[in-house]
C-alpha positions as CSV (number, residue, x, y, z in Angstrom):
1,X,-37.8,15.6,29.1
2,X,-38.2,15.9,25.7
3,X,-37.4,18.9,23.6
4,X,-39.4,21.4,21.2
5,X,-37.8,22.0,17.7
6,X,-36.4,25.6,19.2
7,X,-34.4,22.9,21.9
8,X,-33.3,20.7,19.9
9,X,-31.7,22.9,17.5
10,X,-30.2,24.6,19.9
11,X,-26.2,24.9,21.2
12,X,-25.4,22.2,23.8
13,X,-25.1,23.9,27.3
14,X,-21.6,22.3,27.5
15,X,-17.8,23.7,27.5
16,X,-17.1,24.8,22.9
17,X,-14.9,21.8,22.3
18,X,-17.0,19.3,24.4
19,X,-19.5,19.3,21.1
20,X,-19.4,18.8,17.4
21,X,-21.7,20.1,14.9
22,X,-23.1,17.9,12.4
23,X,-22.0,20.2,9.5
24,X,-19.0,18.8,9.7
25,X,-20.1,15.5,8.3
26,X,-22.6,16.6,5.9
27,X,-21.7,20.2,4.5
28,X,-20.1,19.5,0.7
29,X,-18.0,22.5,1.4
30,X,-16.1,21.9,4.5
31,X,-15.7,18.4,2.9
32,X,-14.0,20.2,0.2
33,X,-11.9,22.2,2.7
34,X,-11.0,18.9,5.0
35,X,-9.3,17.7,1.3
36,X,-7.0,20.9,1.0
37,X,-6.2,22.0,3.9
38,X,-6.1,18.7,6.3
39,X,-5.9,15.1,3.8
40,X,-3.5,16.5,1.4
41,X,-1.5,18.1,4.2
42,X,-0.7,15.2,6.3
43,X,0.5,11.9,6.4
44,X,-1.6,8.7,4.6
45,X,-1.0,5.2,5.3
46,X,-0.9,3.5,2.0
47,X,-0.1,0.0,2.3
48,X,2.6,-2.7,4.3
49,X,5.7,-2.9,2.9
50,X,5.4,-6.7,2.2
51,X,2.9,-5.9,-0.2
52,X,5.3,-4.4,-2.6
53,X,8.1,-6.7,-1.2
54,X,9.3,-7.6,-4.8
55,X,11.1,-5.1,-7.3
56,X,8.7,-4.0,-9.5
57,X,5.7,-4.8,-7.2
58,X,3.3,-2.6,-7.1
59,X,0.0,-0.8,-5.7
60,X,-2.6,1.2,-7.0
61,X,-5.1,3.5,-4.8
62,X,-6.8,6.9,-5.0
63,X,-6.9,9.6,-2.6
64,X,-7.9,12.9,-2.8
65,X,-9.1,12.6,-6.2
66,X,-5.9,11.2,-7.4
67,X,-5.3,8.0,-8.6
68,X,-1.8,6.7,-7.0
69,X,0.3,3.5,-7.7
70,X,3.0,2.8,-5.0
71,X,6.2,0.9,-6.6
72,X,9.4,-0.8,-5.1
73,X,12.0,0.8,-7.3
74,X,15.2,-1.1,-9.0
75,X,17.3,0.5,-6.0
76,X,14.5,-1.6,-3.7
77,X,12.9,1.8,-2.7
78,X,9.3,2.2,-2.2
79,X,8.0,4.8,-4.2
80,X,4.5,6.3,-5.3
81,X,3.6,7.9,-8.6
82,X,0.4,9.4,-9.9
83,X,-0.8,6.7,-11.8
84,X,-1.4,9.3,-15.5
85,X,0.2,8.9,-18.2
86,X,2.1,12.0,-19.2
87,X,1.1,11.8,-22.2
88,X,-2.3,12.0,-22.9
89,X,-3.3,11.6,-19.2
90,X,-4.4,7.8,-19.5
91,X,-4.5,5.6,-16.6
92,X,-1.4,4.3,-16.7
93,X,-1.7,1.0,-14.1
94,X,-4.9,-0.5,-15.3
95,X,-4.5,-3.6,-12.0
96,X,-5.1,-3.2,-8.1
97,X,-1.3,-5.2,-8.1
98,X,1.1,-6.9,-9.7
99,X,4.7,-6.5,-10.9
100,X,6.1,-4.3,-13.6
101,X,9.9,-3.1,-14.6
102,X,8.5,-1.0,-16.7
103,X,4.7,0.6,-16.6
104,X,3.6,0.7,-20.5
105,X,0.4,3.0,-20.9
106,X,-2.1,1.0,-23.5
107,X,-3.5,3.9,-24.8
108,X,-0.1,5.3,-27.2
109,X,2.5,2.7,-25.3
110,X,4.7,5.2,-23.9
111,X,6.5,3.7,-20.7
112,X,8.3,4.3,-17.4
113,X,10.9,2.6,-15.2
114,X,10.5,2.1,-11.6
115,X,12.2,5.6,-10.7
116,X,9.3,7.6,-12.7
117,X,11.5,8.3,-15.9
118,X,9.8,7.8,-19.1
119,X,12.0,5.7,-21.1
120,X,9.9,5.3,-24.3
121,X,8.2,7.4,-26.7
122,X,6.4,5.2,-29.2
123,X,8.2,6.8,-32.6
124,X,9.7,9.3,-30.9
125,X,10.5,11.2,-34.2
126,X,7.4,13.1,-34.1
127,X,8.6,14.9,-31.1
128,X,12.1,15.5,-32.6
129,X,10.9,18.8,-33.8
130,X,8.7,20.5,-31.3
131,X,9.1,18.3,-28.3
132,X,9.0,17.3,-25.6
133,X,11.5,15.3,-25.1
134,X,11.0,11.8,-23.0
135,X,13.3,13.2,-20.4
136,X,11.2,15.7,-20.0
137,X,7.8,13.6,-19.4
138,X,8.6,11.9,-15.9
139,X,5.5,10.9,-13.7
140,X,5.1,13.3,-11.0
141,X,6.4,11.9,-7.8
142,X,4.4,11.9,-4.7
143,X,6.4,12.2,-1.1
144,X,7.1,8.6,0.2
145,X,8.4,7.6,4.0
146,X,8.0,3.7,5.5
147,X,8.3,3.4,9.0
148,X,7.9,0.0,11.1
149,X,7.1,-1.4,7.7
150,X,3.9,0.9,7.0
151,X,3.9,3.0,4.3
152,X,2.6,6.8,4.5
153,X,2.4,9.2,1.6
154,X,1.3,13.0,1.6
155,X,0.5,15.6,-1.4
156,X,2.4,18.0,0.2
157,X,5.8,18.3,-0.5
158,X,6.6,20.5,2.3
159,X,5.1,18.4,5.1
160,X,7.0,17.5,8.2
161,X,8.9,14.5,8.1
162,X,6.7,11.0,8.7
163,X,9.5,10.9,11.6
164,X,8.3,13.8,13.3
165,X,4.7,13.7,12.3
166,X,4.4,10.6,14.0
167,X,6.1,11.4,17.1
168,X,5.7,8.4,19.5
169,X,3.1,7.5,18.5
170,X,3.9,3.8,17.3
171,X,6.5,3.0,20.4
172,X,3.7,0.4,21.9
173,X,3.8,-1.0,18.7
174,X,7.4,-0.9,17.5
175,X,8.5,-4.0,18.4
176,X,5.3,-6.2,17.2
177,X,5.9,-4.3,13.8
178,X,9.6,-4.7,13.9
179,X,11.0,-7.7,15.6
180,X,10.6,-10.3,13.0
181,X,9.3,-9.6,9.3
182,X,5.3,-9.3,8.7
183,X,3.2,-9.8,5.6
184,X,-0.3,-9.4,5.0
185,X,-2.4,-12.7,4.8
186,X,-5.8,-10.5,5.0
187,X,-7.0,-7.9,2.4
188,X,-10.8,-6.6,1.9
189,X,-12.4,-3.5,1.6
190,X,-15.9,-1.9,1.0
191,X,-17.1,1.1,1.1
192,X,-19.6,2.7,3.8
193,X,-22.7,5.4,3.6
194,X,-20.8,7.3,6.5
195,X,-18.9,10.0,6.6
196,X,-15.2,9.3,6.5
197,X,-14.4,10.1,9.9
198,X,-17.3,8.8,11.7
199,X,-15.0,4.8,11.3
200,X,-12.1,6.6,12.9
201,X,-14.0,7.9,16.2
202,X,-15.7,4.8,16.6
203,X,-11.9,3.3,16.8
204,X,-10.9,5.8,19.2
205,X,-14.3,6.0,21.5
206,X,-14.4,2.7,23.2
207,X,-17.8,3.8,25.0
208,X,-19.4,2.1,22.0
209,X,-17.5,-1.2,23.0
210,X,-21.1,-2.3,25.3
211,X,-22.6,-2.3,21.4
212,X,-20.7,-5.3,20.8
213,X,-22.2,-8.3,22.4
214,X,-19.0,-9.6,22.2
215,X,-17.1,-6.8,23.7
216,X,-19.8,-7.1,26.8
217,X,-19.0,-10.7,27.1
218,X,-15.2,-10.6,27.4
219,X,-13.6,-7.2,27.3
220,X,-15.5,-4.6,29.1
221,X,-15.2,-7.7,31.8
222,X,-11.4,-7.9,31.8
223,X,-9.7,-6.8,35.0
224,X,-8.2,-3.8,34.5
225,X,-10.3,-2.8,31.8
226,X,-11.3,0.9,33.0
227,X,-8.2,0.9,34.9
228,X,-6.2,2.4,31.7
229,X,-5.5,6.1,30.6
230,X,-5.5,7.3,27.2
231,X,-2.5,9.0,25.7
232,X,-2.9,11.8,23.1
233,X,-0.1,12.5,21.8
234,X,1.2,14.8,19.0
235,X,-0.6,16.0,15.7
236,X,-3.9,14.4,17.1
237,X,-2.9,10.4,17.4
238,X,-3.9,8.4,20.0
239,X,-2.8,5.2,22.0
240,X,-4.4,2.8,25.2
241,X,-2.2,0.8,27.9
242,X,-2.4,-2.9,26.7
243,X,-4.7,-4.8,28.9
244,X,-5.4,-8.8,28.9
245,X,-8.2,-10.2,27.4
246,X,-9.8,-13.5,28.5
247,X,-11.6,-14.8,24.9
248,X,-12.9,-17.8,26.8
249,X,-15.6,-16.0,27.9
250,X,-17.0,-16.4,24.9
251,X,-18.7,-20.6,24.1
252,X,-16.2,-21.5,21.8
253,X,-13.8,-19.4,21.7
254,X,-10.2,-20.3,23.0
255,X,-7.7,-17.7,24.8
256,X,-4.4,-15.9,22.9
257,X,-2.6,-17.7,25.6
258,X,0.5,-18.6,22.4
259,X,1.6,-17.3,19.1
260,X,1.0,-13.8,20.3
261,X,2.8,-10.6,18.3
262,X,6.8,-9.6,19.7
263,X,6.6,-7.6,22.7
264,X,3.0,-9.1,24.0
265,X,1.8,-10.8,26.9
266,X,-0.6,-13.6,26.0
267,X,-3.9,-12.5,24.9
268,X,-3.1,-8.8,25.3
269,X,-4.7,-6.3,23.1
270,X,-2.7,-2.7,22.0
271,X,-4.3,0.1,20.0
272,X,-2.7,2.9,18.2
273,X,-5.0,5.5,16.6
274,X,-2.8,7.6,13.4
275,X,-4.7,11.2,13.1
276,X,-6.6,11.6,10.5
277,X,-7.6,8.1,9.6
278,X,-5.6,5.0,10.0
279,X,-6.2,2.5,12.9
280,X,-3.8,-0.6,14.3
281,X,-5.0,-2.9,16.6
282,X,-3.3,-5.8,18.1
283,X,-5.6,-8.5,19.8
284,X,-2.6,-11.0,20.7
285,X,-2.2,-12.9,17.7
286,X,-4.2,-10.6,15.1
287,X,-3.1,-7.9,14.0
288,X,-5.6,-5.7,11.8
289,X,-4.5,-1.7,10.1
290,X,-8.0,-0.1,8.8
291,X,-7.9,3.3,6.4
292,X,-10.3,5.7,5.2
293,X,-10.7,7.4,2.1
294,X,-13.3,10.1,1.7
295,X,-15.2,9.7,-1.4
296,X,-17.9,12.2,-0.8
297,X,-19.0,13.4,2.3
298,X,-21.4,10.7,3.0
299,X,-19.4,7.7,0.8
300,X,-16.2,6.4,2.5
301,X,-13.8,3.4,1.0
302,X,-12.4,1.4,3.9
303,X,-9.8,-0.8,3.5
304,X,-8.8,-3.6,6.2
305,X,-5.8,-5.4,6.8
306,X,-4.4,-8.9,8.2
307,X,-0.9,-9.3,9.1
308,X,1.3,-12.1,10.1
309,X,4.7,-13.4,10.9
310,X,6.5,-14.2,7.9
311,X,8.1,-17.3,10.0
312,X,4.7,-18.3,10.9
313,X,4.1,-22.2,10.3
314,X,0.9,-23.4,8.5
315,X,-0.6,-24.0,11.8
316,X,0.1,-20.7,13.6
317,X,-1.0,-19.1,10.3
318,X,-3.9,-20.5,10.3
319,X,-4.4,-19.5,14.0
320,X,-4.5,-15.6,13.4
321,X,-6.7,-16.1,10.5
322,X,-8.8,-17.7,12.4
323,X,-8.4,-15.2,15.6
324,X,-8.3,-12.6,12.9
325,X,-11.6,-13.3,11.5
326,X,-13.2,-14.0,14.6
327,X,-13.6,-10.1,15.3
328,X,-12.7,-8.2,12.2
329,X,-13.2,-10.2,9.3
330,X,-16.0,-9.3,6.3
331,X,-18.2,-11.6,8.7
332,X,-16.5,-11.0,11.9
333,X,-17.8,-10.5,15.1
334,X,-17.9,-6.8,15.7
335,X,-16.4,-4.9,12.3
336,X,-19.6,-5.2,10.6
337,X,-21.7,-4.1,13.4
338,X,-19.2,-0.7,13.0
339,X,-20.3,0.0,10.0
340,X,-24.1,-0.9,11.4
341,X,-23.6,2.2,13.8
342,X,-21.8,4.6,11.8
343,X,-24.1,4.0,8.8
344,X,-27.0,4.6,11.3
345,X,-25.3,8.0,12.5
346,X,-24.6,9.0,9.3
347,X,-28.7,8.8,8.7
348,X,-28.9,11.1,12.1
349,X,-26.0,13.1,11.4
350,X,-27.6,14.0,7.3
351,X,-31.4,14.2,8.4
352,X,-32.0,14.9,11.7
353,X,-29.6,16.3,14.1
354,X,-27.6,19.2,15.2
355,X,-24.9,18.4,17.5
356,X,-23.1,15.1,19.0
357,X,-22.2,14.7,22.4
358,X,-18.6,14.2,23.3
359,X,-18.4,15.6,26.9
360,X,-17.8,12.3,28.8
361,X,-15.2,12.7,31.3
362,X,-13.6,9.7,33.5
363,X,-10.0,10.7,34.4
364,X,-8.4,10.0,30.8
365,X,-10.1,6.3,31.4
366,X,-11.2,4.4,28.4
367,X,-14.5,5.3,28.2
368,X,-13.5,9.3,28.6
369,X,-14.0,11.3,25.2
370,X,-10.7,13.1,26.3
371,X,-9.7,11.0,22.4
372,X,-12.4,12.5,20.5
373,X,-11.8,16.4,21.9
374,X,-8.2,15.7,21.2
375,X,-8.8,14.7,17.6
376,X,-11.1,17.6,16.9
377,X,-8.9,19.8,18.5
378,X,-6.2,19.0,16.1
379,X,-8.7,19.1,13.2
380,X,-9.9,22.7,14.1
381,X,-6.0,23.7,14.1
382,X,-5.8,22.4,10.9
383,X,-9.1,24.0,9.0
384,X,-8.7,26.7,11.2
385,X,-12.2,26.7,12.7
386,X,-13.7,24.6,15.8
387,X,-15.7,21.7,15.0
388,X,-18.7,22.6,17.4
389,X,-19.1,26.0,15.1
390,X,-17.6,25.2,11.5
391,X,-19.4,27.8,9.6
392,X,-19.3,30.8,12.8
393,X,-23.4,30.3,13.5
394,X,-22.8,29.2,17.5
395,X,-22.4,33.2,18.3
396,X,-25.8,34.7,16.8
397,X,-27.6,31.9,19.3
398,X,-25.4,31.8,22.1
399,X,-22.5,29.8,22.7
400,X,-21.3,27.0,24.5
401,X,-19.9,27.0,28.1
């Protein structure tokens, strides 16, 4: 039936965690709060090794508010800097990439070497006197880890270890990502009107898969399909059993049946969801990483990757671009009807509603929202409140189950 405005406003008759309030995409202060306490506390995916694979290469990117360039060092080290100028606080990498020995500032052209150090003061005389001296003027270092070839940074220098904040996480994917060396054949990115976790559920909540008319066509129809259970793990990640796709089902479209990643059965898809907001999916012979980065609470860059086999031939590369653009290219198949939905949420979310549902439950199948009250639960742990009742209002007007 439908509801009167006192209804609709009104707590979901539902267990506390089985619900999420809207505030928590829209309110400019919990967005504030998400950045320090949760974003600059954990782990970030950055970039793929290979994109840096060069001494000297480098990577520029901003995140929290900071602007960041990633480096392989002289020692072939991958390391990340803010990208400031100690000086006078100038950007200091003015290019998305490239290579540099040294990174020369074009504001006063002071420079530094791939370790941080600065290692020229233009007429350093003038600081003979009251300082500082160049040794003194090193960019500040940001924590670096790689693992399986993906690069993570955090703020916090007191974080866990990427080792132990990832856990298991990646073990369905360790061999695709480590068996033979990758590199990326596939970058774009653009940014949504959504909030920036709203891409990251859609990732994890394969209910939305019978959105896709391609997904009804092929993948909701593979044997086996509801068949799988859904692993959360630690600190909020998520993974899915592989299961076999049959792409044929589509006019046009061939099956994975060759050239698939190390470690998978032809046409198989894997999926591992990295809390707070890093995505990789394996559909056979594409393989795709997708990041957020908050810019406001309802502006979110995304950023979507390609990779490949280094040994791949021109054909077999030009097999996964193809299979790789099918689905998630800029005019793929089903990424931009993702950003359809969570830009149409987002319009709910800001100007109309109250609460989302996420109380499905189906045995930890893949359509339960068992991954959605796992990933809220480990948000709540972090910002120390629950995401059905961010700002303590649920108690005045009765709570939840």
């Amino acid at each position: 039936m439908p509801r009167n405005a006192k209804e609709w406003a009104g707590v979901p008759d539902l267990p506390a965690d089985h619900f999420i309030s809207s505030e928590v995409y829209r309110d400019e202060g919990i967005f504030r709060d998400e950045q320090r306490l949760l974003l600059e506390k954990t782990w970030k995916f950055a970039c793929h090794e290979s994109e840096v694979e060069q001494v000297g290469d480098y990577r520029t990117l901003s995140f929290c508010g900071l602007p960041l360039v990633v480096i392989r060092g002289e020692d072939n080290r991958i390391r990340t800097f803010v990208n400031v100028c100690s000086h006078r606080s100038a950007e200091l990498v003015r290019a998305p990439r490239g290579n540099a020995r040294r990174m020369v500032c074009f504001f006063h052209l002071w420079a530094y070497d791939t370790y941080g150090n600065c290692v020229n003061q233009t007429r350093d005389i003038g600081y003979e006197e009251a300082g500082p001296k160049k040794e003194a003027c090193g960019l500040r270092s940001i924590r670096t880890e790689v693992n399986c070839g993906l690069v993570f940074i955090t703020l916090d220098d007191d974080a866990e270890t990427l080792e132990s904040f990832l856990a298991d996480s990646l073990d369905t994917l360790r061999e695709a990502l480590t068996a033979e060396p990758l590199e990326l054949f596939h970058y774009h990115s653009f940014k949504v009107r959504a909030n920036w976790k709203q891409w990251h559920e859609t990732n994890m909540e394969l209910y939305h898969e019978w959105g896709h008319v391609v997904n009804r066509q092929q993948g909701l129809n593979s044997p086996g399909y509801h068949d799988r259970r859904i692993s959360i793990g630690k600190n909020g990640h998520l993974s899915l059993p592989p299961y076999r796709v049959s792409y044929s089902n589509i006019p046009g479209w061939e099956d994975r049946d060759s050239n698939n990643f190390p470690g998978l059965a032809p046409g198989e898809i894997r999926a591992v969801d990295l809390f707070p907001n890093t995505s990789i999916i394996i559909r056979g012979t594409a393989m795709r990483i997708d990041t957020s980065t908050p810019i406001s609470p309802s502006l979110t860059l995304m950023e979507f990757r390609g990779l490949g086999l280094k040994s791949d031939t021109p054909e077999v590369r030009a097999e996964r671009i193809r299979n790789h653009n099918q689905y998630w290219g800029p005019f793929g198949r089903t990424q931009p009807e993702d950003g359809f939905f969570i830009e149409s949420v987002e319009q709910g979310n800001r100007h109309a509603a109250q609460y989302s549902i996420i109380s499905r439950r189906e045995n930890l199948g893949a359509h339960d929202d068992a991954a959605l009250r796992g990933y809220y639960a480990e948000w709540s742990r972090h910002m120390g409140r629950p995401a059905g009742d961010p700002k303590g209002n649920v108690s005045a007007e009765g709570p939840g189950k």
